[in-house]
Backbone bond lengths (Angstrom), bond angles and torsions (degrees), N, CA, C in turn:
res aa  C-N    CA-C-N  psi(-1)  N-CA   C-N-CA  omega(-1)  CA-C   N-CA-C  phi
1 X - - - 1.468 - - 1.526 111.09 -
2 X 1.403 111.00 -40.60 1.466 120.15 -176.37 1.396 115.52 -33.80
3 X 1.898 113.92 -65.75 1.063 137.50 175.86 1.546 104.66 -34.94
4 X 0.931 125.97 -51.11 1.555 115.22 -141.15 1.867 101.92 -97.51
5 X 1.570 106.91 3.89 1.351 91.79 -169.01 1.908 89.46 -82.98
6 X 0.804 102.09 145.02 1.520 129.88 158.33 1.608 129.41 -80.95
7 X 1.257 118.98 -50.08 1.572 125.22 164.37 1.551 109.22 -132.48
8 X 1.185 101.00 139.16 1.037 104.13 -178.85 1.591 110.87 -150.43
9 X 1.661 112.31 108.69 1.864 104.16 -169.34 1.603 89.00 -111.45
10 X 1.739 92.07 135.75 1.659 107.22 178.81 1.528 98.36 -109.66
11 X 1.463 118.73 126.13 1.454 123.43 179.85 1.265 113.49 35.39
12 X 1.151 120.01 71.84 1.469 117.85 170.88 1.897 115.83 -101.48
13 X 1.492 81.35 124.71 2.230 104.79 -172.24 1.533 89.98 -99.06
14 X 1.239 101.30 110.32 1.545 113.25 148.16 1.824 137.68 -118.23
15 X 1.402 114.11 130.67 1.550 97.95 -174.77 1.417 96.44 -149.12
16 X 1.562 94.97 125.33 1.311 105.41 -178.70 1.716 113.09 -56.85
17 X 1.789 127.38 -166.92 1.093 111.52 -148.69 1.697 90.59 -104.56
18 X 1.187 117.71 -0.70 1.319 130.22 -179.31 1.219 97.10 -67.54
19 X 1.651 137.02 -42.63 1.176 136.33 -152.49 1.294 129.09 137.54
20 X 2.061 97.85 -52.77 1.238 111.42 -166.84 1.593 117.80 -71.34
21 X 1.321 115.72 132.20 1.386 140.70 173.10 2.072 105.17 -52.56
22 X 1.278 108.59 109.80 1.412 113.69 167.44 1.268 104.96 -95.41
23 X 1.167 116.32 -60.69 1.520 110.88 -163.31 1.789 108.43 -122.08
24 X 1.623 100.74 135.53 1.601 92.09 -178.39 1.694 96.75 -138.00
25 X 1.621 89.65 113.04 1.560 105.37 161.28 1.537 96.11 70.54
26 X 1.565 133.07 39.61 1.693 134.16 -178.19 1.055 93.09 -57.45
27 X 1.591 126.22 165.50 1.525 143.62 144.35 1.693 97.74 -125.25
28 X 1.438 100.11 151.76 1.398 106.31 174.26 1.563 105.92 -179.44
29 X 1.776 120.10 149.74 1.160 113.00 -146.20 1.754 81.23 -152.84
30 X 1.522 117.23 124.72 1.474 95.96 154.65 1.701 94.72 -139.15
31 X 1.729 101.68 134.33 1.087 134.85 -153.39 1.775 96.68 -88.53
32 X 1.412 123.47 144.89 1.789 116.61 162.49 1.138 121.48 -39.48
33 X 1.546 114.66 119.06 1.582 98.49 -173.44 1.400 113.13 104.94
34 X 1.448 149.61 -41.24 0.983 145.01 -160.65 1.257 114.22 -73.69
35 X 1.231 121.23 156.72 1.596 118.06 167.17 1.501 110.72 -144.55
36 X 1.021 110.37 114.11 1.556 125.58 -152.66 1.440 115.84 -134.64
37 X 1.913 115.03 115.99 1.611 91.75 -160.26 1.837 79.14 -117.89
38 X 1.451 102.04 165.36 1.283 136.64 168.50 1.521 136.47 -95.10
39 X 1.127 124.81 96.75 1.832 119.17 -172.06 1.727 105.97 -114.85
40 X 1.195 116.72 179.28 1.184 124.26 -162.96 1.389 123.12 131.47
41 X 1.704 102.70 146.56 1.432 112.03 -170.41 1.645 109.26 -33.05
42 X 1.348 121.33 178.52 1.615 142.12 146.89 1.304 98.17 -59.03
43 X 1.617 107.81 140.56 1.592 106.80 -175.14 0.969 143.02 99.96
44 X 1.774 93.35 -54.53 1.922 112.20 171.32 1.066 121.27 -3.76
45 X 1.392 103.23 -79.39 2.208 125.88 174.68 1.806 88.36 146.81
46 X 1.431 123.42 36.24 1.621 112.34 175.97 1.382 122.30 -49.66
47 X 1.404 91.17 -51.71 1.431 98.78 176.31 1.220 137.73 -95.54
48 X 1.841 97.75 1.70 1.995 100.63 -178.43 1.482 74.47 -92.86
49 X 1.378 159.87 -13.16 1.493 148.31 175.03 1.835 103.70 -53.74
50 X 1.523 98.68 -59.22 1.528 85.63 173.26 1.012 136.46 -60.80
51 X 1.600 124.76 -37.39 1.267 130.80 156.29 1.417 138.64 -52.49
52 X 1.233 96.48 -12.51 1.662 94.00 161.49 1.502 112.12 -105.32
53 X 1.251 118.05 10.83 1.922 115.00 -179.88 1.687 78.17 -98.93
54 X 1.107 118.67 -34.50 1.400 114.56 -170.29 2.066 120.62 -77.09
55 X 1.476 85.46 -13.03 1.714 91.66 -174.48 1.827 123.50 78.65
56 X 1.248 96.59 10.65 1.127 103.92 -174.53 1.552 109.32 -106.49
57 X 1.383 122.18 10.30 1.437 133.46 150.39 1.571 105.30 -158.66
58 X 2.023 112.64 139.21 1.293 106.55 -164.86 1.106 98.13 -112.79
59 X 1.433 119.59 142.96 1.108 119.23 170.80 1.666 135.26 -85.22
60 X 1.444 122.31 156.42 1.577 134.54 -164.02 1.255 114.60 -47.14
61 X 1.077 105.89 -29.27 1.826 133.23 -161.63 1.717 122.16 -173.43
62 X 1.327 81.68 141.57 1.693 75.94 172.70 1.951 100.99 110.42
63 X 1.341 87.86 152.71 1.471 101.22 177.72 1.722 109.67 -109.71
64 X 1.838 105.43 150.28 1.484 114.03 -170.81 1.688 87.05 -119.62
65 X 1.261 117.23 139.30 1.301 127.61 172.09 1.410 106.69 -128.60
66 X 1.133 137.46 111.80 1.416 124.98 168.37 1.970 91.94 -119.74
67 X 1.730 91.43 156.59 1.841 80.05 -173.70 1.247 152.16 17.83
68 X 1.522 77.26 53.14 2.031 107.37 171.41 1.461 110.32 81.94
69 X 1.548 105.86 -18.34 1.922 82.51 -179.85 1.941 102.27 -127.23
70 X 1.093 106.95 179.04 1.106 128.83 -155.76 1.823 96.71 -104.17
71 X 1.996 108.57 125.71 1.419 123.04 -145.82 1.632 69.01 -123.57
72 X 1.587 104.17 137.16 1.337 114.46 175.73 1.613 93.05 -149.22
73 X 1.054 122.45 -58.12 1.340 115.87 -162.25 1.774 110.68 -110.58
74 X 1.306 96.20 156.61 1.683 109.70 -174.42 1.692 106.83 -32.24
75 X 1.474 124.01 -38.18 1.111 129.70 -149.71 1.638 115.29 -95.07
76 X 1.885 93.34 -25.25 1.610 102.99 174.51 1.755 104.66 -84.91
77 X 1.303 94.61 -1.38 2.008 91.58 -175.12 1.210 114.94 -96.72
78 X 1.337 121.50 6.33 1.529 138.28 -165.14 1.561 102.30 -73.46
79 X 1.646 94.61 -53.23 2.016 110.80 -155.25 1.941 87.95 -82.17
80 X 1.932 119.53 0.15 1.200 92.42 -177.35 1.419 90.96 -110.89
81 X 1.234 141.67 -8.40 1.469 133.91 157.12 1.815 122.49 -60.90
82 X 1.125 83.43 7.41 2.055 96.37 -167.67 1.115 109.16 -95.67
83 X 1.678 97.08 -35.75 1.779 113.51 -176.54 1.558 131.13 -117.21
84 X 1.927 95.01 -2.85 1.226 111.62 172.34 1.591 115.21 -117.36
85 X 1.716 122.21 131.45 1.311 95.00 -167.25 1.632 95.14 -115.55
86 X 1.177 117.95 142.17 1.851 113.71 176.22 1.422 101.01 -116.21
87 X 1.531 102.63 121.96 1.604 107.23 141.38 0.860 126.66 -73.72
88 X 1.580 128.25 142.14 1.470 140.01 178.31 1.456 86.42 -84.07
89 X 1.725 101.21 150.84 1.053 139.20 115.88 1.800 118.85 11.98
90 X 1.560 99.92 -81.38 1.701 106.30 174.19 1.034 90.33 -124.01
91 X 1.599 105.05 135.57 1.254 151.13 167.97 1.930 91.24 -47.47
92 X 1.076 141.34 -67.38 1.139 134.70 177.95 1.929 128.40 -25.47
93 X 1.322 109.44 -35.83 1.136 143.42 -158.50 1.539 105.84 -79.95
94 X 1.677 108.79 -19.21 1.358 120.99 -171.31 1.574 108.41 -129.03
95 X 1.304 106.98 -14.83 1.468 115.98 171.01 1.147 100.95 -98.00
96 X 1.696 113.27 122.20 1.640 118.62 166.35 1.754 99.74 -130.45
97 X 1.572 137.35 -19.19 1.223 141.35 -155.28 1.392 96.42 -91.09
98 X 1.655 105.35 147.91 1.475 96.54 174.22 1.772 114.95 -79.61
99 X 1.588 138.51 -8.57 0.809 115.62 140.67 1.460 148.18 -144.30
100 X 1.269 147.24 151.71 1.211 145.66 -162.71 1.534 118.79 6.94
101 X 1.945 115.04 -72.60 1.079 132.38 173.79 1.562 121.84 -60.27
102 X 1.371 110.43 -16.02 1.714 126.39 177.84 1.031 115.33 -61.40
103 X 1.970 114.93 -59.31 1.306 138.54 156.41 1.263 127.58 -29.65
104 X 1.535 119.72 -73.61 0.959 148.56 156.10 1.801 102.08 -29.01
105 X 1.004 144.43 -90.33 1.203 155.20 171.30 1.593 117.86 -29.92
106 X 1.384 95.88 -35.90 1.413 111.73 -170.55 2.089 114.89 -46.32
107 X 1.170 90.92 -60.43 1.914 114.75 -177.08 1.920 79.49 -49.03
108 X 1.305 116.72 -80.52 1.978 118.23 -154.53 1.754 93.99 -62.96
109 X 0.976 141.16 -2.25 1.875 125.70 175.22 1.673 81.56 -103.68
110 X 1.065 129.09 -12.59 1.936 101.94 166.38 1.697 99.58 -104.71
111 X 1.069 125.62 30.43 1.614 126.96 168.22 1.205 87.34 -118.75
112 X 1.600 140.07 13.46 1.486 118.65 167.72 1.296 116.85 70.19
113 X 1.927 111.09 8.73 1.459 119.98 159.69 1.800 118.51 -57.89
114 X 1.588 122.82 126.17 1.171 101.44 173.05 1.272 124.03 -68.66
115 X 0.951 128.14 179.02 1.898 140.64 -156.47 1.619 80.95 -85.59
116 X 0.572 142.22 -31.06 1.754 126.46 -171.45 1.556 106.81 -97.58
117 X 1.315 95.60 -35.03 1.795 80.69 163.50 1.551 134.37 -102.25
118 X 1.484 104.93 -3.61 1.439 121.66 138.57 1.365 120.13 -24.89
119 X 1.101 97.82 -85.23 1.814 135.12 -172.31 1.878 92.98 -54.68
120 X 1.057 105.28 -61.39 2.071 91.56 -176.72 1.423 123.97 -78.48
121 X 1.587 105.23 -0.97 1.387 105.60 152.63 1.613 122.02 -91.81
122 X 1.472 113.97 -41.02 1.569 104.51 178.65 1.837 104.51 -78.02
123 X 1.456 140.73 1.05 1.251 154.65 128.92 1.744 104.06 -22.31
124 X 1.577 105.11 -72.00 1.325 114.88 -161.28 1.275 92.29 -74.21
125 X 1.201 146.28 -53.56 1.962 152.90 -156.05 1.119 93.63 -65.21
126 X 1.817 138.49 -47.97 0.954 130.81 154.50 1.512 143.24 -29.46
127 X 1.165 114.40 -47.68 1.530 129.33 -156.27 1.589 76.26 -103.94
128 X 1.267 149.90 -64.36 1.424 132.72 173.04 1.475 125.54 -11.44
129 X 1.417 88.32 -47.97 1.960 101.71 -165.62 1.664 105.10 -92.10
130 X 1.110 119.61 -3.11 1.408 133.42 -174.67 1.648 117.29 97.64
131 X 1.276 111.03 7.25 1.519 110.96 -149.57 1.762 95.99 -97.50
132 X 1.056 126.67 37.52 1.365 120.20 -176.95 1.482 106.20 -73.60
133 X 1.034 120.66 136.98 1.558 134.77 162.88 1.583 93.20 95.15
134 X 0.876 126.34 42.39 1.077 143.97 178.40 1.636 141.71 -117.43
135 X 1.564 86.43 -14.19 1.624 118.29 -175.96 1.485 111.71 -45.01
136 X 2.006 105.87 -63.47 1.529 95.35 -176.35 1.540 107.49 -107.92
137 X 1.423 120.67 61.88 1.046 131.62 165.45 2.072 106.07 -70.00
138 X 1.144 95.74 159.66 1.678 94.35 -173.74 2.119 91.68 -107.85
139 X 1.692 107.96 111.16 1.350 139.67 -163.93 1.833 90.81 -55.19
140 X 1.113 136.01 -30.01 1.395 129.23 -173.05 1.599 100.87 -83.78
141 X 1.056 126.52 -36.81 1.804 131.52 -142.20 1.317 86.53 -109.45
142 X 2.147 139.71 25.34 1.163 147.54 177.39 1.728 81.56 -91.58
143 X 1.890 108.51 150.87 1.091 125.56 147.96 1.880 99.48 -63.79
144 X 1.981 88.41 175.72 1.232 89.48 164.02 1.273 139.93 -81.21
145 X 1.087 129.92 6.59 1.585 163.08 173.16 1.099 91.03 -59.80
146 X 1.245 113.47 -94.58 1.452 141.63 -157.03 1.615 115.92 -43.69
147 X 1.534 96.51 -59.95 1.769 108.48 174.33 1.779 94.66 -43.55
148 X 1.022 118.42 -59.22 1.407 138.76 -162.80 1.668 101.95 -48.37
149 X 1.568 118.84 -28.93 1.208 129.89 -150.29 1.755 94.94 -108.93
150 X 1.214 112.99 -44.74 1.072 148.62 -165.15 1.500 107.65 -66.10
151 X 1.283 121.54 -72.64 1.871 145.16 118.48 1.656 82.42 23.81
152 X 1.668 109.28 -97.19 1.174 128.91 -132.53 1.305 98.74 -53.31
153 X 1.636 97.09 -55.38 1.602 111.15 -176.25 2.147 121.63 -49.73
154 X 1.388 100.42 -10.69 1.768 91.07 168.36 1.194 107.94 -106.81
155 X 1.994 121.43 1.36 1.335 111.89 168.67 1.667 100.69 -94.20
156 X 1.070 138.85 -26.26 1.757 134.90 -179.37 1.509 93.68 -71.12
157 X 1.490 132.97 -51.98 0.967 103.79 -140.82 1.525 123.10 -101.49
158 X 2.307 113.10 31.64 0.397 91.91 168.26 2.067 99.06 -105.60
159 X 0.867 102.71 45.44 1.553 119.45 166.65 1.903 100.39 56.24
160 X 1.478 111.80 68.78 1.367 111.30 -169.83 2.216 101.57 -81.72
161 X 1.336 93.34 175.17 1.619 90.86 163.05 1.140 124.34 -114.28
162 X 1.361 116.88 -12.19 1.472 122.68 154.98 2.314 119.36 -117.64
163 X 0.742 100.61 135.77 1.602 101.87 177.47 1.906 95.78 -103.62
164 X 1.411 106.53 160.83 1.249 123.91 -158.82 1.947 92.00 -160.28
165 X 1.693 101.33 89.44 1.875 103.20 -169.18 1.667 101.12 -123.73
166 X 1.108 97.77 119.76 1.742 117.60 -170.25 1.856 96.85 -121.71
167 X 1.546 77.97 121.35 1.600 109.50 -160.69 1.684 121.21 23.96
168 X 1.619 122.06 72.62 1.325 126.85 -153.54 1.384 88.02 -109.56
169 X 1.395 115.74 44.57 1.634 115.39 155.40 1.133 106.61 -151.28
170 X 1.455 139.64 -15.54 1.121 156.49 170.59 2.118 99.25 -16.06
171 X 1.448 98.81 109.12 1.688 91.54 147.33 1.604 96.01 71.83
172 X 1.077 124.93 -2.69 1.932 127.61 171.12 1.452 100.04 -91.67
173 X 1.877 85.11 159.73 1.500 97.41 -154.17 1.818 74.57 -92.69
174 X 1.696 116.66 -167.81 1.566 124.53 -152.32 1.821 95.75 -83.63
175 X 1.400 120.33 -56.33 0.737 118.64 167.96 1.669 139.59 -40.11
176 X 1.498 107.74 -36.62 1.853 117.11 156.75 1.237 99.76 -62.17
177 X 1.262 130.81 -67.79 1.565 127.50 -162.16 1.386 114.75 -63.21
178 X 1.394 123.71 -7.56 1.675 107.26 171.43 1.281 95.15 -112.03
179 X 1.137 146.58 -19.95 1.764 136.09 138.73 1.454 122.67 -18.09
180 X 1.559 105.37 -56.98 1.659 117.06 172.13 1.506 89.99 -69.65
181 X 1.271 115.24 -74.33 1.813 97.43 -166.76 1.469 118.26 -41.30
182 X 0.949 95.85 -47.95 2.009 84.29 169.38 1.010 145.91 -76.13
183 X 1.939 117.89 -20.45 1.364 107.24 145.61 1.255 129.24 -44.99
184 X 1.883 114.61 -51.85 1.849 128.04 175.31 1.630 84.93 -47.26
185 X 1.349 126.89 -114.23 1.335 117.04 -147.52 1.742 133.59 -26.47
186 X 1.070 101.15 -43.79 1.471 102.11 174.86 1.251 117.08 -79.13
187 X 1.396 129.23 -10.81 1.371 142.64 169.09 1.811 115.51 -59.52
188 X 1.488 121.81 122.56 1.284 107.03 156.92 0.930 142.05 -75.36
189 X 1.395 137.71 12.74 0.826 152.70 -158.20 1.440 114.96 -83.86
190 X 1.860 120.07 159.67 1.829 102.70 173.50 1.825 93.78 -95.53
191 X 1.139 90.55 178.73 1.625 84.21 -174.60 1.645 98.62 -171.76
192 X 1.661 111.88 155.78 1.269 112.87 160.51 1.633 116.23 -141.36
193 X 1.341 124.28 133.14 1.164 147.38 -143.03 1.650 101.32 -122.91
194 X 1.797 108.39 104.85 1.142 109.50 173.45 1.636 130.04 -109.10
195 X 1.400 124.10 90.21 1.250 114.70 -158.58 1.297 103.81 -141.62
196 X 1.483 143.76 167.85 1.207 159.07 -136.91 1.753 84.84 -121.74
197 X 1.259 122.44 -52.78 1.591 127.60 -161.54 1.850 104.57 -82.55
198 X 1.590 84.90 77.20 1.964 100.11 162.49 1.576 116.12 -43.60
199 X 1.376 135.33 -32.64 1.513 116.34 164.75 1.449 98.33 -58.56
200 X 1.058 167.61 -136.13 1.574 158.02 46.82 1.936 69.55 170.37
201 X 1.418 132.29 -57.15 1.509 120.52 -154.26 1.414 89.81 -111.81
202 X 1.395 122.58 19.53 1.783 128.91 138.73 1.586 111.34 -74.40
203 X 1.065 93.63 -33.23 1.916 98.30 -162.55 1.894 109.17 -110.74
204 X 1.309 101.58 4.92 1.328 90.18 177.03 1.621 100.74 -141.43
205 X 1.384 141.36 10.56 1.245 125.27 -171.56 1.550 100.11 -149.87
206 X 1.176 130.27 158.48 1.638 154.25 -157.98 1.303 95.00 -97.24
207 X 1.273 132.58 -56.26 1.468 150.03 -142.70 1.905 122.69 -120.06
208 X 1.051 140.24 108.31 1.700 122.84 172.63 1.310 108.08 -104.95
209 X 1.309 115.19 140.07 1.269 107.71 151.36 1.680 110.49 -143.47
210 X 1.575 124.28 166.22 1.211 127.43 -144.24 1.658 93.56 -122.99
211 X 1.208 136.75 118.98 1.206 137.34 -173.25 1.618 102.96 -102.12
212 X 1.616 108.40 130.09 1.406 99.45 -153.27 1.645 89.31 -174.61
213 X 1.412 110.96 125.95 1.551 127.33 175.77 1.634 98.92 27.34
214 X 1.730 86.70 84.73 1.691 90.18 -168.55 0.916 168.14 92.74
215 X 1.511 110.04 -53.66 1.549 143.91 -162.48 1.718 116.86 -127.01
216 X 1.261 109.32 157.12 1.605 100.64 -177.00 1.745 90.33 -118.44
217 X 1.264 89.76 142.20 1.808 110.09 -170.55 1.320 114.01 -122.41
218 X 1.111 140.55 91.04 1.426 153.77 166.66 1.858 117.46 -33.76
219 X 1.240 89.10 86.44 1.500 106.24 179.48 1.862 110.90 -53.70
C-alpha cells in the first residue's frame, strides 16, 4: 500500500498572515489511482490545500510527502511540479503567452522539448479538448470557457500523473462543463477536484470529502 500513495499530508498547521488558523493538525492521503474531490465553505483553505501539496505555500507544521519522500524546500518541489499539474482557480493565472499554442507549448520547450515536438503535442492536447483551430487564437480575446479549456490544455499537455483542479467548472456554460467532465472520467489519471458544484464531484470522483474548521471530513 505504502508504495502507491502519492500525497500524503501528516498534521498539517496552517495560518494565514492575518493570523487566522485554516488548517489544524490535517491528515490526507491520495493513493495511485484515486480520484477524490473536495467541497467546502468560502475560506475553508481549498485552495491554500493545493498549494501546499504543490509547494507554493508552506505550511506551520506538519509534514508534505508526495512520492514517498518528504518536500521541504523550493528545490525538492521542482521534481513535484514536473509530475503534478494544478489548475488555478482563474484561467488568467495560467495564461501569460500571447497565443493559445504559445501557452500550451510553453511548460514542454522548458522540458527541453523541441519546438516541433512542442507544437505537435500542445496540437494534439488541443484537438483532445475540442479546441482545434484554435492554436493562434489571441489567449486574452478567449471567452470564459475557453481560457478555462485552454488552462487545462498547458496542464494535460505536459502529461502529469497526478492533476490537482480547483474549481475547473466554475462559471461554464453546460456544454464546457461536460467537456471537463469527460476529459476527468476517461482520463487515467489520479486526480483531485475542488469545487462547490457536488453534481460535477458525483460524476467525476470515487471519494468526497468536506473541508471544514480545519479538517477534511468524508462525506
Amino acid at each position: 500500500m505504502g508504495k502507491d500513495i502519492v500525497i500524503e499530508l501528516n498534521r498539517i498547521s496552517f495560518r494565514y498572515p492575518s493570523g487566522r488558523q485554516v488548517f489544524a493538525e490535517l491528515d490526507f492521503i491520495l493513493s495511485k489511482g484515486e480520484r477524490v474531490g473536495i467541497t467546502g465553505p468560502n475560506g475553508s483553505g481549498k485552495t491554500t490545500l493545493l498549494h501546499i501539496i504543490m509547494g507554493l505555500l508552506k505550511p506551520d507544521m506538519g509534514e508534505v510527502k508526495i512520492f514517498g519522500k518528504p518536500r521541504r524546500t523550493e528545490e525538492e518541489f521542482k521534481e513535484v511540479r514536473l509530475k503534478i499539474g494544478l489548475l488555478f482557480q482563474d484561467p488568467d493565472d495560467q495564461l501569460f503567452c500571447p497565443t493559445v499554442v504559445e501557452d500550451v507549448a510553453f511548460g514542454l520547450l522548458n522540458l527541453r522539448k523541441t519546438h516541433e515536438e512542442a507544437h505537435r503535442i500542445a496540437q494534439r492536447t488541443l484537438k483532445e479538448l475540442g479546441l482545434e483551430g484554435f492554436e493562434e487564437r489571441i489567449t486574452y480575446t478567449l471567452s470564459g470557457g475557453e481560457k478555462r479549456l485552454a488552462s487545462l490544455a498547458t496542464v494535460l499537455a505536459m502529461e502529469p500523473k497526478v492533476l490537482l483542479l480547483d474549481e475547473p467548472t466554475a462559471g461554464l456554460d453546460e456544454e464546457t462543463t461536460e467537456r471537463i467532465i469527460e476529459v476527468l472520467t476517461l482520463s487515467d489519471l489520479s486526480y483531485i477536484v475542488v469545487t462547490h458544484d457536488m453534481e460535477v464531484l458525483k460524476r467525476t470522483t470515487d471519494c468526497i470529502y468536506r473541508l471544514n474548521d480545519g479538517k477534511l471530513h468524508h462525506l
